[in-house]
N, C-alpha and C positions, 0 to 999 in steps of 0.2 A: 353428842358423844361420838359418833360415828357417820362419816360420808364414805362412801365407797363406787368407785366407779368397775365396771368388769366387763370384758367383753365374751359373747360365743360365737363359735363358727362350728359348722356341721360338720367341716371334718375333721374335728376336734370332740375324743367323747362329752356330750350334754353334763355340764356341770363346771368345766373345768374353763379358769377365768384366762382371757389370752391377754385382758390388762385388768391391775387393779391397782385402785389409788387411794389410801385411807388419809382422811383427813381428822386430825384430832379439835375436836370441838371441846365447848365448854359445860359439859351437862347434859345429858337424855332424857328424854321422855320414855318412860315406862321402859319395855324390853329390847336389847338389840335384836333386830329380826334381820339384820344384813344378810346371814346364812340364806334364811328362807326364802329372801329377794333374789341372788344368785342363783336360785333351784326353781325359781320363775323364770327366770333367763334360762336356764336349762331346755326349758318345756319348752318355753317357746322355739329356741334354736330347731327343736326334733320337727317341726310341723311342715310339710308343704311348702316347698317353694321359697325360705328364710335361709336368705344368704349367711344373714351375719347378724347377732343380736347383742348388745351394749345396756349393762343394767348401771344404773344410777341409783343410791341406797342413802337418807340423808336420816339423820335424828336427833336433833340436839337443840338447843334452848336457840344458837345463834342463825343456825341454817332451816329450824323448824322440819315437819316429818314431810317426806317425800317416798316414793316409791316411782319411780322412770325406769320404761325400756326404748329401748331404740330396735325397731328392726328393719335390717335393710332385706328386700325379697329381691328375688332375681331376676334378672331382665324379663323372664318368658313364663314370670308369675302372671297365676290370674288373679280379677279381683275377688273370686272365691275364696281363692289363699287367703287373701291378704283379712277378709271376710272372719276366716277359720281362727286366724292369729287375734285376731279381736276376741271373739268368743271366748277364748281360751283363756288370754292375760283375764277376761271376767270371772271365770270359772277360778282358776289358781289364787288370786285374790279375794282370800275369806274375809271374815270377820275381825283377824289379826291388824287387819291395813285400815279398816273403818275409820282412824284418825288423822290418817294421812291423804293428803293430795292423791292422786294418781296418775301419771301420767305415761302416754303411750304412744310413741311414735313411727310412721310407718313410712320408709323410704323404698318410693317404686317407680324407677327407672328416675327421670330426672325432678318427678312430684314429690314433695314433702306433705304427710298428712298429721297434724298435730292435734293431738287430745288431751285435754286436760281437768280433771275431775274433781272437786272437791268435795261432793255429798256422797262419797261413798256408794253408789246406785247404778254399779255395773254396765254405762253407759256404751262401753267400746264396742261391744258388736249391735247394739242398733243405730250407734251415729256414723261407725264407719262408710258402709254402702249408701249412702244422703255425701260424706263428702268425698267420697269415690267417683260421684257419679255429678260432682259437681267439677272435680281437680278432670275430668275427662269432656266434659260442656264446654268449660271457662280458658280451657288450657291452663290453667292460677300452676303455678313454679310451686306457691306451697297456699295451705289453706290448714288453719288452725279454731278449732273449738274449743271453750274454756266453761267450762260448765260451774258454775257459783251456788254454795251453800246459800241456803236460806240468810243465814246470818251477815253473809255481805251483803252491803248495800249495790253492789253492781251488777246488774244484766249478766246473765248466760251472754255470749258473744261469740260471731262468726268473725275472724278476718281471712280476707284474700289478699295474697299478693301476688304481682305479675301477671293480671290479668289479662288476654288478652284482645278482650271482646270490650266494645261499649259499654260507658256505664248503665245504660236505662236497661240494654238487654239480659246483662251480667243482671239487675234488679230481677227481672222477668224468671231468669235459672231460677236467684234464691229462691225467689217466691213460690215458682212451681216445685221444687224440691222440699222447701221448710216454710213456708208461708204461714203456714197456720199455728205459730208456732210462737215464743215472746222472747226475742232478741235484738243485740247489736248487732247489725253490718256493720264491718270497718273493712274499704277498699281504698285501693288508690289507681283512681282511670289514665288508661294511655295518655290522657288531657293533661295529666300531672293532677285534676283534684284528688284530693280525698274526700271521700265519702262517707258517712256515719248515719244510719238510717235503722230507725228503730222498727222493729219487726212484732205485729202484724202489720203490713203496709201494703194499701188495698191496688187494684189497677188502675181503677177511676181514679184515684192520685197521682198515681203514675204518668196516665196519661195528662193530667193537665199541666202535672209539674216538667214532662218532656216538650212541651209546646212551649211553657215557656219560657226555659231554661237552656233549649238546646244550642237558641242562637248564640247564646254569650257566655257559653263554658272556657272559650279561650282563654279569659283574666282572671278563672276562679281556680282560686286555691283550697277553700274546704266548704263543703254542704256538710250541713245537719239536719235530719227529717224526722221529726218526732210527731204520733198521731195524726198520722197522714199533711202533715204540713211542714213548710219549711220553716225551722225555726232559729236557726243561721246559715247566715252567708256572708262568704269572706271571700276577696279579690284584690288582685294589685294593679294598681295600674301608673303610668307613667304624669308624673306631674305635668300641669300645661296647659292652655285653653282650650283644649279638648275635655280635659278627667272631669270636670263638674256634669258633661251632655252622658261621659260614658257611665258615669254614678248613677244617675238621673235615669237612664236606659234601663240600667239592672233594677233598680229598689220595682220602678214601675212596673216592668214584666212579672218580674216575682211576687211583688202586694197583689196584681192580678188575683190572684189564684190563691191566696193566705186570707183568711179568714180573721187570724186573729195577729195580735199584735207581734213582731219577731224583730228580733237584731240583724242589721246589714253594716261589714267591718270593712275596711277597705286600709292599704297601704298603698300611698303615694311616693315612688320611686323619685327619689332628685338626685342631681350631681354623677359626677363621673365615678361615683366608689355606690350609687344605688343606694342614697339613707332611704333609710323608710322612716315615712309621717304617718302613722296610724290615727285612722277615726270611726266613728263608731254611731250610729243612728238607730234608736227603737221604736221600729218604723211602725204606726199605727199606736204606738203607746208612751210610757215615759217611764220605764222603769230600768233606770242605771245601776243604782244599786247605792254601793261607798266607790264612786268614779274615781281613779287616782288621778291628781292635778296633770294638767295636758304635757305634754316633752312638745309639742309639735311648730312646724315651723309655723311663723303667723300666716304664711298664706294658707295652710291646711286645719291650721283653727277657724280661719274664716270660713274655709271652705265646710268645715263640719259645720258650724253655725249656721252656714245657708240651710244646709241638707237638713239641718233637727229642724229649724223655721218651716220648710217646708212638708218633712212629715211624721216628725212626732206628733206629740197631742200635751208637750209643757207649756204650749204657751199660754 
């Protein structure tokens, strides 16, 4: 039924919207609470050190229930403030918002810190200071939690973006900060990978997956680490009588130290416009799945066919 965007600023009295944008949807869920949403922006506006506060208000069958604030704190806030405005948004969000998402944004100085709630369980002022004290570790431009109801299928999730530390150390932060804890990492290292590593993820894995991954991060474009193992790996590299020794390099350092069976994907760069040959090996096993028929040029089907002969386990 109803989207509403509004903005406050503190030298503006607390309540009064500096933009609003109503969106006409198709149908609501139960009450409009937009008012009530704005008088949350309100409170927040008045607190320590809130430059500027932007309430986001959704309800309706096509946009689903939302509740979003944005606040931006002022250059020479502390992270107490910012701390304080957490607490608060949990406090002012009763039992009315129970159906909707939550979400809470905290913009301080050039850091973006992103929260986002769907079990209703007042999470903003105990995750704030964990990624407070990560976006000041990591330097991360922004750093976003997404906290998942029972009823979805996906992971609680951290991402980082812009980080500007190494990926293994960046691992080291989370871990000393939320280790003990069951989540996605999703990063992307100065290296260009992406990273996705499911949390709890111990040291002892750390360490041996940094031994033997660190030499050949250059060609890799995403890690996946699940139950302390790697359990994909993807890289690209350049077509040529080279790319079969550089294949052969990775699968082997990395089967090092994997225990059990995991996927190694590679894309083979050819030609002056960079097609990619995609290939794919389940290295220690043989489970593809429903493989879709290959696109791939015949040198790089051949080339797959060495690499499965060599170490899957279909033959």
């Amino acid at each position: 039924m109803v989207g509403r965007r509004a903005g406050f600023r503190k030298t503006i009295a607390a309540g009064a919207a500096v933009l609003a944008l109503t969106v006409g949807l198709s149908g609501c869920f139960g009450p409009d609470l937009s008012d009530r949403a704005h008088d949350i922006g309100g409170v927040l506006s008045t607190k320590p050190g809130v430059e500027d506060v932007r309430t986001v208000y959704q309800n309706g069958f096509d946009s689903g229930r939302l509740l979003a604030h944005t606040v931006t704190m002022s250059t020479d806030a502390t992270h107490n403030q910012a701390v304080e405005v957490a607490a608060t948004f949990d406090q002012e969000t009763g039992s009315e918002f129970d159906r909707y998402d939550q979400e809470l944004t905290l913009v301080i100085s050039h850091q973006v810190i992103e929260m986002r709630d769907s079990t209703s369980s007042d999470i903003m002022e105990e995750r704030t200071p964990h990624l407070l004290a990560l976006a000041s570790e990591l330097s991360a431009d922004r750093i976003e939690w997404d906290q998942q109801s029972e009823q979805n299928p996906f992971d609680d999730s951290l991402r980082l973006t812009a980080v500007q530390s190494g990926p293994f150390r960046t691992l080291s932060v989370v871990r000393a900060e939320l280790g003990s804890e069951s989540f996605e990492l999703r990063t992307k290292a100065p290296s260009r990978a992406e990273w996705m590593v499911a949390f709890p993820y111990s040291e002892q894995a750390q360490n041996r997956q940094e031994t033997a991954i660190s030499p050949i991060l250059g060609q890799t474009d995403e890690i996946r680490i699940e139950d302390d193992q790697v359990s994909s790996y993807r890289v690209e590299v350049h077509d040529g009588p080279a790319a079969v020794g550089q294949l052969r390099e990775k699968i082997e350092r990395i089967d090092t130290v994997n225990p059990q069976p995991w996927d190694f994907h590679w894309n083979l760069t050819t030609g002056p416009n960079s097609q990619w040959n995609p290939g794919w090996v389940n290295v220690g096993g043989c489970d593809y799945g429903e493989e879709p028929d290959s696109q791939s040029a015949s040198s790089a089907q051949t080339l797959e066919d060495q690499l499965r002969a060599l170490y899957d386990t279909c033959q």
